[in-house]
TIDOTI-297475 format. One record per residue (C-alpha): residue number from 1; residue in one letter; x, y, z. Coordinates in steps of 0.2 Angstrom, whole numbers, plus 5000, padded with zeros to 4 digits. Example, Ala and Ser with C-alpha at 12.3 -4.5 7.8 and 13.67 -1.06 7.14 Angstrom:
BEGIN
NODE  num  residu  x  y  z
NODE  1  A  5062  4978  5039 $
NODE  2  S  5068  4995  5036 $
//
This chain:
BEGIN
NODE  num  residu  x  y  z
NODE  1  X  4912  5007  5149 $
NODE  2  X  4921  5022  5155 $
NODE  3  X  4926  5039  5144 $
NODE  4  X  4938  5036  5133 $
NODE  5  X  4958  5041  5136 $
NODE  6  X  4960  5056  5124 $
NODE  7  X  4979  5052  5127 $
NODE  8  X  4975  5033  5121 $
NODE  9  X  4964  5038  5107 $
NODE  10  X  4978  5049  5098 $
NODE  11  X  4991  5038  5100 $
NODE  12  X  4980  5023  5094 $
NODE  13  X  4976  5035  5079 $
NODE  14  X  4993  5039  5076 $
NODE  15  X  4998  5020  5075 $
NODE  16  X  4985  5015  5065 $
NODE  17  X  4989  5029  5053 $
NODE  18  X  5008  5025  5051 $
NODE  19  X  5003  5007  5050 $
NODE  20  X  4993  5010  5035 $
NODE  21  X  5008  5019  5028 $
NODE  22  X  5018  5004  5029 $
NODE  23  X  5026  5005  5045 $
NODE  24  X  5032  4990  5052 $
NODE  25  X  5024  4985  5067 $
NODE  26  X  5040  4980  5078 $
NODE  27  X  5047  4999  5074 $
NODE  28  X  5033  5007  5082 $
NODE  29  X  5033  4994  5095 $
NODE  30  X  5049  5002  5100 $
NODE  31  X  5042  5020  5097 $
NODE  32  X  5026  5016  5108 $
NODE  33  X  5034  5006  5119 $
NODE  34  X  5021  4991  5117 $
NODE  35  X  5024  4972  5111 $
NODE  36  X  5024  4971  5090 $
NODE  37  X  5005  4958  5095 $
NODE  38  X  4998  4974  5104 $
NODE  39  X  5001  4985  5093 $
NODE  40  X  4997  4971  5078 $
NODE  41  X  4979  4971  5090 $
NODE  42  X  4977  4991  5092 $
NODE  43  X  4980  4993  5072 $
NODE  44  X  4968  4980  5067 $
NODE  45  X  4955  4987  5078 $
NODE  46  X  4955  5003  5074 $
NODE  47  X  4955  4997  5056 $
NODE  48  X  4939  4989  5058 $
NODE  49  X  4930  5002  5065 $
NODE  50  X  4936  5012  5051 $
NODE  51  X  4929  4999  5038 $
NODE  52  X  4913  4999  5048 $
NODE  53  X  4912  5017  5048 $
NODE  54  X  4917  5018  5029 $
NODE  55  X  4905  5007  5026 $
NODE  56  X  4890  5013  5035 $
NODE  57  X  4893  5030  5026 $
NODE  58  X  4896  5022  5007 $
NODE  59  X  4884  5009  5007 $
NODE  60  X  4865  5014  4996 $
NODE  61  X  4855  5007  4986 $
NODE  62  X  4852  5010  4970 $
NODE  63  X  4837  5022  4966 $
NODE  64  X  4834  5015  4950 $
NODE  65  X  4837  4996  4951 $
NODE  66  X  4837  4993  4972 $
NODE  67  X  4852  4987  4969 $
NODE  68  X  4864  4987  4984 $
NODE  69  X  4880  4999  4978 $
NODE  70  X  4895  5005  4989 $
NODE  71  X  4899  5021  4985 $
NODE  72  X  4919  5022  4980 $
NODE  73  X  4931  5037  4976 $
NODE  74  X  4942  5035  4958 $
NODE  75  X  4958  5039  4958 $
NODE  76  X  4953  5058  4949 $
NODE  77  X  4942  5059  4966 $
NODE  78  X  4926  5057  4958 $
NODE  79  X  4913  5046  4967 $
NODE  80  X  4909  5029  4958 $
NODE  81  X  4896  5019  4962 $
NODE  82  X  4900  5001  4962 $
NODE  83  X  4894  4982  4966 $
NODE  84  X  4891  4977  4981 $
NODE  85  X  4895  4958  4979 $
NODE  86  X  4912  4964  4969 $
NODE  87  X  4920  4976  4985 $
NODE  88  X  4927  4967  4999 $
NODE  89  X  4929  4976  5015 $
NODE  90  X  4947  4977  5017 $
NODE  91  X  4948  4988  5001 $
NODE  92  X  4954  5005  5005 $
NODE  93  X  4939  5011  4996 $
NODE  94  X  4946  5020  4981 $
NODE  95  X  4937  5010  4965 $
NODE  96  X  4950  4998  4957 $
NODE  97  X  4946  4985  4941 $
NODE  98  X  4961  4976  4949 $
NODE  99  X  4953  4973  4964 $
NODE  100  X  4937  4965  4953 $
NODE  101  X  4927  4980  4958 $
NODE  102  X  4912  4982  4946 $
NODE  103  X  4905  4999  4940 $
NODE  104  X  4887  4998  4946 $
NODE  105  X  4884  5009  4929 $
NODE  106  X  4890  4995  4919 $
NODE  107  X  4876  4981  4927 $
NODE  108  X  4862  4991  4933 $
NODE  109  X  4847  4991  4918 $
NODE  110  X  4844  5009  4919 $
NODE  111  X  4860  5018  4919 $
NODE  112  X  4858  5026  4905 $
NODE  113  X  4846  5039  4917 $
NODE  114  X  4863  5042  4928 $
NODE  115  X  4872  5049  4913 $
NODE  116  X  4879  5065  4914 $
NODE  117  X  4875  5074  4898 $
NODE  118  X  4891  5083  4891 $
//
């Protein structure tokens, strides 16, 4: 494959980022000039990579258990680490019992060695 359009790649950026605002897809249709489906397939790709990339950087493994953990942020912007088996990949990666994510320090046998000592 050739270089990549830098042109191509910031507007593909700027789309996927005002679709994950909320934009509706036929408005920046009109904006980008592009059908609503290509920008429906520009938005879900670049969300994909983004999970993959998200993903590659949050997933560990426990040191203590070997369990597999995904790193996610809480709402106070502290890191959480949670169950694998209870994140699914089109969260948005801040840690949310809604969701049915699962505090890793609430399953793993040793997390009382993780505690922060006040």
């Amino acid at each position: 494959m050739g270089a990549a359009n830098p042109a191509k790649t910031e507007r593909n950026n700027l789309i996927y980022a005002r679709w994950l605002r909320g934009a509706l897809l036929k408005e920046l249709a009109a904006e980008h000039g592009l059908s609503s489906t290509r920008i429906g397939q520009i938005a879900s790709r670049e969300h994909r990579a983004n999970i993959k990339a998200t993903m590659e950087k949050t997933m560990a493994e426990c040191k203590s258990c070997g369990a597999i953990i995904v790193w996610l942020r809480t709402k106070q912007g502290h890191n959480m680490p949670v169950d694998y088996h209870t994140f699914n990949t089109g969260d948005p990666g801040i840690f949310d019992l809604k969701r049915g994510h699962i505090s890793h320090f609430a399953t793993c046998p040793n997390a009382s060695r993780h505690r922060k000592s006040l």
